[in-house]
C-alpha positions as CSV (number, residue, x, y, z in Angstrom):
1,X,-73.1,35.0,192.3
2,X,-70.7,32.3,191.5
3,X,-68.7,32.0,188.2
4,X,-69.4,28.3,187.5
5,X,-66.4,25.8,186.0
6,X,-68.4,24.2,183.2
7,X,-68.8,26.4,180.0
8,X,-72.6,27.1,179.8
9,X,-75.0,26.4,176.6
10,X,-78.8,27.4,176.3
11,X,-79.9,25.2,173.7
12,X,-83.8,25.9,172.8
13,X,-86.3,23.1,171.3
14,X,-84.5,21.0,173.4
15,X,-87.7,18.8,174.1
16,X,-86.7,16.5,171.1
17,X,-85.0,16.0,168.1
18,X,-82.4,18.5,167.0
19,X,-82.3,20.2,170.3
20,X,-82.3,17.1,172.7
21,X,-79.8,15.3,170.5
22,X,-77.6,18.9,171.0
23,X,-78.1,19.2,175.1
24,X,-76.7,15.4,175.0
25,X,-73.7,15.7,172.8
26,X,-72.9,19.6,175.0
27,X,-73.3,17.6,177.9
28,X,-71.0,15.0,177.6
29,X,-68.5,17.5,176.3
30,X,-68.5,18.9,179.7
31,X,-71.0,21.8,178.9
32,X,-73.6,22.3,181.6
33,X,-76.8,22.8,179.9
34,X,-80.0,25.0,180.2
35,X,-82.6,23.5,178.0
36,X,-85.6,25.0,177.0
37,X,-88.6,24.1,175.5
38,X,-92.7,24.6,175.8
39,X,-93.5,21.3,177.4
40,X,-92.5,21.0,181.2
41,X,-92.6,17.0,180.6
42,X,-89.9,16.8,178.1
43,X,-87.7,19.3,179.0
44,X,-87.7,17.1,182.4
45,X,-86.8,14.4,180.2
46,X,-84.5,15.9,178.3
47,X,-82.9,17.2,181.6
48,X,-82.4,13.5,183.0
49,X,-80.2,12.5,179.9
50,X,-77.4,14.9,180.9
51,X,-74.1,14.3,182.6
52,X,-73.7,17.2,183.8
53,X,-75.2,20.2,186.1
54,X,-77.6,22.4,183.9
55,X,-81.2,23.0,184.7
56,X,-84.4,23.4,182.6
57,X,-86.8,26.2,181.2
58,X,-90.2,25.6,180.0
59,X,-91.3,28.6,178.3
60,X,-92.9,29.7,175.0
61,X,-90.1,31.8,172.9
62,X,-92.3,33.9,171.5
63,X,-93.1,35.0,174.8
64,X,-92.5,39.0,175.3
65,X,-90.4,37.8,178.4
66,X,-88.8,34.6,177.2
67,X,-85.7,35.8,176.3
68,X,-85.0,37.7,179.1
69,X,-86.2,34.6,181.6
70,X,-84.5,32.3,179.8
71,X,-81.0,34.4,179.9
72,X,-81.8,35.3,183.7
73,X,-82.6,32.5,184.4
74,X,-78.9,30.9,182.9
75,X,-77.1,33.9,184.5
76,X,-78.4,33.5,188.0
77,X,-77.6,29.9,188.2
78,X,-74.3,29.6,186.6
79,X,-72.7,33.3,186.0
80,X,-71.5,32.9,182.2
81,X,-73.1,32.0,179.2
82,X,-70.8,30.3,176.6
83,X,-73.1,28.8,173.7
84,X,-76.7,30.0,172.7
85,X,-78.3,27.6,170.1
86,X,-81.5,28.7,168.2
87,X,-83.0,25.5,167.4
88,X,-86.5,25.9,168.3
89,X,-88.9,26.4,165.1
90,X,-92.0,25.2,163.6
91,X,-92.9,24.9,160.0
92,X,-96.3,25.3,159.1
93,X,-97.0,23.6,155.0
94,X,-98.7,25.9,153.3
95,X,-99.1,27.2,149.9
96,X,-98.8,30.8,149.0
97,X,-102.7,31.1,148.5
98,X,-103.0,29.4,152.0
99,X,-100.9,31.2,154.0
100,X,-103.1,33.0,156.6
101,X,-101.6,36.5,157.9
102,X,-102.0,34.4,161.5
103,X,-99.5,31.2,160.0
104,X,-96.7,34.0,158.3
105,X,-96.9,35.6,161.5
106,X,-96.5,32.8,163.6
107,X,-93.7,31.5,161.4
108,X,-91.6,34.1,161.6
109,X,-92.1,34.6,165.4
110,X,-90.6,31.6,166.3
111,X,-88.1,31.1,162.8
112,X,-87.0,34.8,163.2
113,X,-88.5,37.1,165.7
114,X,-87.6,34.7,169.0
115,X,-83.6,33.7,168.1
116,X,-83.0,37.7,167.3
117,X,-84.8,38.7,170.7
118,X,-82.9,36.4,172.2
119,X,-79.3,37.0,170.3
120,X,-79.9,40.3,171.7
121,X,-80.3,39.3,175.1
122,X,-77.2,37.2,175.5
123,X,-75.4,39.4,173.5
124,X,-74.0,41.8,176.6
125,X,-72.4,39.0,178.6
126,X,-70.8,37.3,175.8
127,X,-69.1,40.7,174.9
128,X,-68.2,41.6,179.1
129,X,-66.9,37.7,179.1
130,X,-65.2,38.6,175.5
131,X,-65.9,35.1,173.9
132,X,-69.1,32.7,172.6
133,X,-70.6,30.9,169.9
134,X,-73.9,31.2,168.6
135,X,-75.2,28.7,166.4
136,X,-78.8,29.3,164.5
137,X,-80.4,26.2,163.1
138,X,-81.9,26.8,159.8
139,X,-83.2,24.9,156.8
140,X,-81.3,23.5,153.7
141,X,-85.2,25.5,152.3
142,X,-83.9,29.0,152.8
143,X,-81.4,27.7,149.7
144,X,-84.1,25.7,147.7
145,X,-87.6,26.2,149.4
146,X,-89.9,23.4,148.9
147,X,-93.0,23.9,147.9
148,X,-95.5,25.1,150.9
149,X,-92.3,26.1,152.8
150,X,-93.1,30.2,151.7
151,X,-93.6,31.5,155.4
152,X,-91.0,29.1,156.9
153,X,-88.2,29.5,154.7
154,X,-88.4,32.8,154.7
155,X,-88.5,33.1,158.3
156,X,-85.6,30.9,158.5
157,X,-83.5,32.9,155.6
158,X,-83.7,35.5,158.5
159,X,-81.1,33.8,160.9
160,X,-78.6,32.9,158.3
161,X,-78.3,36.5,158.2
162,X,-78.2,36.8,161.6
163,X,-75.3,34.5,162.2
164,X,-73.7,36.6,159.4
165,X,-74.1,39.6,161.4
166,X,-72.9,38.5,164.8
167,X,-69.8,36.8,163.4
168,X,-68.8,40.5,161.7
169,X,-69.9,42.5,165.0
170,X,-68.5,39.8,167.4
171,X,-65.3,39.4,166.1
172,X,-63.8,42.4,168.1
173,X,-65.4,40.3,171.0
174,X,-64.3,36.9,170.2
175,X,-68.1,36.0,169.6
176,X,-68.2,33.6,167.0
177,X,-71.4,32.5,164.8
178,X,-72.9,30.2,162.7
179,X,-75.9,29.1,160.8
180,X,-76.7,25.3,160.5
181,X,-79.0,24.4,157.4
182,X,-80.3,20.6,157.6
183,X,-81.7,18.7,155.0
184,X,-84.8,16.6,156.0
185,X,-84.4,15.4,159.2
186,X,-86.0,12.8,160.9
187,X,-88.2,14.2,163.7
188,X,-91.8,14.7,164.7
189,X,-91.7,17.9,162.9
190,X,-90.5,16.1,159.6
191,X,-93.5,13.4,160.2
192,X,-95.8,16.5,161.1
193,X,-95.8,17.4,157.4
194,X,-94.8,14.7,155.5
195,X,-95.1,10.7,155.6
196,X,-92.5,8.3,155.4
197,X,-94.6,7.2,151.6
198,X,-93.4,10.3,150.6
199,X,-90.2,11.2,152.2
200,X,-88.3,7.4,153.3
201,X,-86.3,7.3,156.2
202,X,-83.3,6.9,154.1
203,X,-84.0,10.1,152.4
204,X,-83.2,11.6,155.9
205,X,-80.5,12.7,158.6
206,X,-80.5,11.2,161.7
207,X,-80.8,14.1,164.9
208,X,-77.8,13.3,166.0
209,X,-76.1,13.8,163.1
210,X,-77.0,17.6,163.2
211,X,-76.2,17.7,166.5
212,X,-72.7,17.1,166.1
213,X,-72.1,19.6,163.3
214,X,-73.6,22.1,165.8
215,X,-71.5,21.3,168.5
216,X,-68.4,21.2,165.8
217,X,-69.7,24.6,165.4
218,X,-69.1,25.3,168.9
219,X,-66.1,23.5,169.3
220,X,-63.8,25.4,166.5
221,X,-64.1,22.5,163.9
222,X,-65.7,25.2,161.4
223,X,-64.2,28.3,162.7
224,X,-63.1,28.6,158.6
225,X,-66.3,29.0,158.2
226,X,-67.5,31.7,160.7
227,X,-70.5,33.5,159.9
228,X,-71.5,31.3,157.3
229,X,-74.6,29.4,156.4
230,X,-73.7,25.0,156.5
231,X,-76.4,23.3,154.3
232,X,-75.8,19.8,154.9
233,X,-78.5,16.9,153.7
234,X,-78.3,13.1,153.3
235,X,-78.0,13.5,149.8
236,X,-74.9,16.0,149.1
237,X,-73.1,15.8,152.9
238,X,-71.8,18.7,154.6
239,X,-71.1,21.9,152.2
C-alpha cells in the first residue's frame, strides 16, 4: 500500500451543504478527499467538483459497519488519513411531548452515536502517523436550543464534548480537535424545518461560510482555540 502525497480528509454529509461546500474548499487546498454521504447520486456529484484525487462512499453512518468501511475504505486507497469531519446530521423539530423514543434515538445516532464510532475508528492511524485534525460540526442550539430542537441539540451537545476530549487525549499525539457550532444556515435541512416567512435568507450563513471556518480549523488558524466549541451565526460572527 502506497503512502499517498496529498494529505487525506473524510468529510461526511458531503452530499450538500455544509459538507460539499467543505470537500470543495479541502480540495482546492490540495487535500484529496473521501466524501461520504447516503445518496450514491450526490456523492457522485459532489465527487466531480473536486480538483483533486479522492474518491466517494455512499453509506448510512449509522450503519454498524460504516465507520469501519468508510475508514478502510480511505486507508486502502491512500495510506494516511489527515482530517476527519463529522458533518453529517439530521434534525428532527419536535416538541418535548412529541418526541417519539424512535425520533431521540434516531437523533442521537446520527448527531452523536455515528461521529464517536467513527472518531474511534480513525483514531489509531492518526496516533501511528502522530498528527490530525478532527473537526465535529455542531449547532449554535447545543448553547441556546430552540424550541423543538430537544433531541437534536442534545445529540449535538455530545460532540462538542467529544472535540474536547480528543484535543486533551491527542495532544501527546499531535491530534488536534475542534467543534464547529453554526447558526442557521442555509440548506435543505434549514428549509426542511423552517420557511424562509419565518427564518429570511438574511437571517442565515451561507455554506460556504462554515466551510471555511472548518477548514481554518484544519489549517491552524484556530489552533488557540483547540478543543473548543466555535458558535458562530450571521448575527454575532465568529466567537
Amino acid at each position: 500500500m502506497a503512502i499517498h502525497n496529498n494529505p487525506v480528509a473524510i468529510v461526511t454529509g458531503a452530499g450538500s451543504g455544509i459538507g460539499r461546500a467543505t470537500a470543495k474548499l479541502l480540495s482546492e487546498a490540495g487535500y484529496s478527499v473521501v466524501v461520504v454521504g447516503r445518496r450514491l447520486e450526490a456523492i457522485e456529484e459532489t465527487s466531480m467538483m473536486l480538483s483533486t484525487p479522492g474518491i466517494g462512499v455512499a453509506v448510512d453512518i449509522t450503519d454498524p459497519d460504516a465507520q469501519r468501511e468508510i475508514v478502510g475504505s480511505t486507508i486502502e486507497r491512500f495510506g494516511r488519513l489527515d482530517v476527519l469531519i463529522n458533518n453529517a446530521g439530521s434534525a428532527p423539530l419536535a416538541a418535548i411531548d412529541k418526541s417519539t423514543p424512535e425520533l431521540i434515538e434516531d437523533a442521537f445516532a446520527v448527531n452523536a452515536v455515528a461521529p464517536a464510532k467513527l472518531i474511534a475508528a480513525a483514531w489509531p492511524t492518526m496516533v501511528a502517523q502522530k498528527r490530525g485534525c478532527i473537526v465535529n460540526v455542531s449547532t449554535m442550539g447545543t448553547q441556546d436550543p430552540f424550541a423543538g430542537f430537544f433531541a437534536y441539540a442534545a445529540a449535538k451537545s455530545a460532540v462538542n464534548v467529544m472535540a474536547k476530549s480528543c484535543a486533551k487525549e491527542g495532544r501527546a499525539h499531535g491530534i488536534r480537535a475542534f467543534s464547529v457550532a453554526p447558526g442557521a444556515v442555509e440548506t435543505a435541512m434549514l428549509r426542511g424545518n423552517f420557511p424562509e416567512s419565518r427564518l429570511p435568507k438574511s437571517a442565515c450563513l451561507a455554506p460556504e461560510q462554515i466551510a471555511q471556518l472548518i477548514v481554518d480549523c484544519v489549517q491552524g488558524v484556530h489552533d488557540a482555540r483547540n478543543g473548543d466549541t466555535l458558535f458562530i451565526s450571521a448575527q454575532t460572527g465568529l466567537r
